[in-house]
C-alpha positions in Angstrom: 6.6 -60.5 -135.9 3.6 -60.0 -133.4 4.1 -59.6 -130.2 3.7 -63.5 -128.6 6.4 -64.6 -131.6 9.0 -61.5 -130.4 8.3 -63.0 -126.6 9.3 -66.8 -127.9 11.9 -65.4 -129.3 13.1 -63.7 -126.4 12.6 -67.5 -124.4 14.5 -69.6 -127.5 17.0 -67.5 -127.6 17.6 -66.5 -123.8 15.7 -69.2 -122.1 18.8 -71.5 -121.5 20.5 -68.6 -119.5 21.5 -69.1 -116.2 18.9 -67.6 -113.8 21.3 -66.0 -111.1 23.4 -68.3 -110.2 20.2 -70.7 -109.4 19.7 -74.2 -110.1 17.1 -73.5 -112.8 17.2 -71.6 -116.0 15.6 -68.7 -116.7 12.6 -70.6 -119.0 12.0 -73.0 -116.0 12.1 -70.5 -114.4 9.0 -68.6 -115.9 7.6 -72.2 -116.1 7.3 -72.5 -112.7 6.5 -69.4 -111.9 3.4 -69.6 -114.3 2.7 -73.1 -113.6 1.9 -71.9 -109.5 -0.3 -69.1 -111.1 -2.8 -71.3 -113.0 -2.9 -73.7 -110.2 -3.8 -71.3 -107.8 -6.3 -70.1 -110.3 -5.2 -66.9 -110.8 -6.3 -64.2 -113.6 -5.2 -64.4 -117.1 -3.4 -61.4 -116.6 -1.6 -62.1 -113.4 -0.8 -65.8 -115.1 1.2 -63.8 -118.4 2.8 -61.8 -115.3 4.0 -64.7 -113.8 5.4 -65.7 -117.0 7.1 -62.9 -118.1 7.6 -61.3 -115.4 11.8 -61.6 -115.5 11.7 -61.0 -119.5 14.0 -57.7 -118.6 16.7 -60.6 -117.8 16.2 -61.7 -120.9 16.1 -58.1 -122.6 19.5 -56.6 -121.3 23.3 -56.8 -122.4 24.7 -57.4 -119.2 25.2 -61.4 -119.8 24.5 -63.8 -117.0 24.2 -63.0 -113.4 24.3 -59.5 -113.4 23.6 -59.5 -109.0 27.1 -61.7 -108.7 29.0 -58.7 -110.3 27.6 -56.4 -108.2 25.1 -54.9 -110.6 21.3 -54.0 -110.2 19.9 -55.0 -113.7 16.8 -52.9 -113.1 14.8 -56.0 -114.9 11.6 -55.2 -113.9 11.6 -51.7 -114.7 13.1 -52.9 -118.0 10.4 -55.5 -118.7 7.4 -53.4 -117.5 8.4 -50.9 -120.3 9.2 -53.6 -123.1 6.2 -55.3 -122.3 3.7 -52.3 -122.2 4.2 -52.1 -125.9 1.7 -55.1 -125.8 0.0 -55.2 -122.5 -1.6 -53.1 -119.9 -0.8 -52.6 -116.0 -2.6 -55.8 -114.4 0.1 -57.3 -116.5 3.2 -54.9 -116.3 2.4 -53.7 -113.1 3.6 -56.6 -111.0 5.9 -57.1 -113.7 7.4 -53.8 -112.3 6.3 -54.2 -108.5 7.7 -58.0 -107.9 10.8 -56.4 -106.7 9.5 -54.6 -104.6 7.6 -56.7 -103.1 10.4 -58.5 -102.5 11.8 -55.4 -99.9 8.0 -55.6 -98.4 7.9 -59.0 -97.6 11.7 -59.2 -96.0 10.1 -56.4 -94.4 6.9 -57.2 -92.9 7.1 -61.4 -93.0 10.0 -62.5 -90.3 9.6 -66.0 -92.0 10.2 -64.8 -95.7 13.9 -63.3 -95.5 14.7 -67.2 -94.0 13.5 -68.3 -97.2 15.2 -66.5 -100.0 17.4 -68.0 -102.1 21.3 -67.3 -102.0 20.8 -65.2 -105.2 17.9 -63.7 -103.9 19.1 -62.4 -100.7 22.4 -61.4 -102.9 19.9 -58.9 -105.4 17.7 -57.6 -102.2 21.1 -56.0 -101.0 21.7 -54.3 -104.0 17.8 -53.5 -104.3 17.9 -51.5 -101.2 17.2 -54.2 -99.1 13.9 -54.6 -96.4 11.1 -51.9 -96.8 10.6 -50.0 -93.4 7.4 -49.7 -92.1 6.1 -46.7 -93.6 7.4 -47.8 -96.8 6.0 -50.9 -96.5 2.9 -49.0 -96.2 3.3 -47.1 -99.2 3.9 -49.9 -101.1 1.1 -52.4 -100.4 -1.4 -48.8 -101.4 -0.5 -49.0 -104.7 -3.0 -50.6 -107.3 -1.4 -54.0 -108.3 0.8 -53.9 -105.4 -0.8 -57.4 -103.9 -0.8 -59.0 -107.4 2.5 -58.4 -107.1 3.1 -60.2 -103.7 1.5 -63.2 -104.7 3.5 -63.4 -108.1 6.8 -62.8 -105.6 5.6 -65.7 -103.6 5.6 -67.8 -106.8 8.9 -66.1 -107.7 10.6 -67.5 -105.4 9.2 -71.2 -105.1 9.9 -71.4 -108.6 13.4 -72.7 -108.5 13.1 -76.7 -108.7 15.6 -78.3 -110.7 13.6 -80.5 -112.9 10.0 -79.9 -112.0 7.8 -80.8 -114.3 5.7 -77.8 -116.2 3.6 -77.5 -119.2 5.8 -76.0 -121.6 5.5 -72.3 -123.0 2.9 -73.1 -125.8 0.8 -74.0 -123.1 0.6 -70.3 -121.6 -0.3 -68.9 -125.4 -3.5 -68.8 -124.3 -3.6 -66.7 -121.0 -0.9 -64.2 -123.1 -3.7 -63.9 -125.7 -6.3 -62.9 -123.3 -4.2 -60.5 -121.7 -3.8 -59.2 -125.1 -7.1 -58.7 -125.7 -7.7 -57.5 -122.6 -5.4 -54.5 -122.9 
């Protein structure tokens, strides 16, 4: 099985999950979160990112909402590794940074922490919570470390029960590219 069957596989099989306690699943999820990409015409890459870039959700044994037990699921540390079998960093790097961006925009955007979902305020605690200044600093230095804002951006407005997306098929092409790419 190449590597865009194994990621279907990964979708049919674990797309229905709940996606922490939200009102979506995780496959709308992705949707959604892909979906914003392409409109905002982003990159190949950074597209496939958006779409994959909670596979580690989809990867571990810990069954459904991992945060509402208490647990850090470490998902994108788990889904930059299984996905740099395939792909390079400008995917797998805001695979791995979108939490963190998540502790650098509660910690340099007063607005953003007012936005986060229930679940998403509920994982920042056990993620270490708001970046101080200096590590906010650190953070937005690193290569990919914007790409990874703007796919936390998407992250988070991708939780619309029943929005409309194209469906997974449709993002075969930006995951080839960023196949060839790599």
């Amino acid at each position: 099985m190449g590597p865009i069957e194994r990621i279907f596989e990964r979708f049919d099989r674990h797309g229905g999950n709940d996606y922490g306690g939200e009102r979506v699943r995780q496959l709308e999820h992705a949707l959604q979160c892909a979906a914003q990409a392409e409109a905002e015409g982003a990159a190949p890459a950074l597209i496939t990112a958006a779409l994959l870039h909670d596979i580690g959700h989809l990867i571990h044994d810990l069954g459904d909402s991992p945060a509402a037990r208490g647990i850090d699921d470490r998902h994108e540390v788990l889904g930059q590794q299984w996905l740099g079998q395939w792909f390079g960093p400008a995917v797998t790097e805001p695979v791995r940074l979108h939490v963190p961006a998540k502790q650098y925009l509660t910690g340099t955007d007063p607005g953003y922490f007012a936005a986060l979902s229930a679940g998403s305020v509920r994982s920042l605690a056990l993620q270490g919570g708001p970046f101080s200044e200096t590590a906010a600093a650190e953070f937005i230095a690193q290569p990919h470390a914007e790409e990874a804002v703007r796919l936390r951006r998407w992250d988070e407005g991708a939780k619309v029960p029943g929005k409309a997306t194209p469906g997974l098929a449709h993002f075969r092409r930006y995951i080839e590219a960023s196949l060839a790419a790599a």
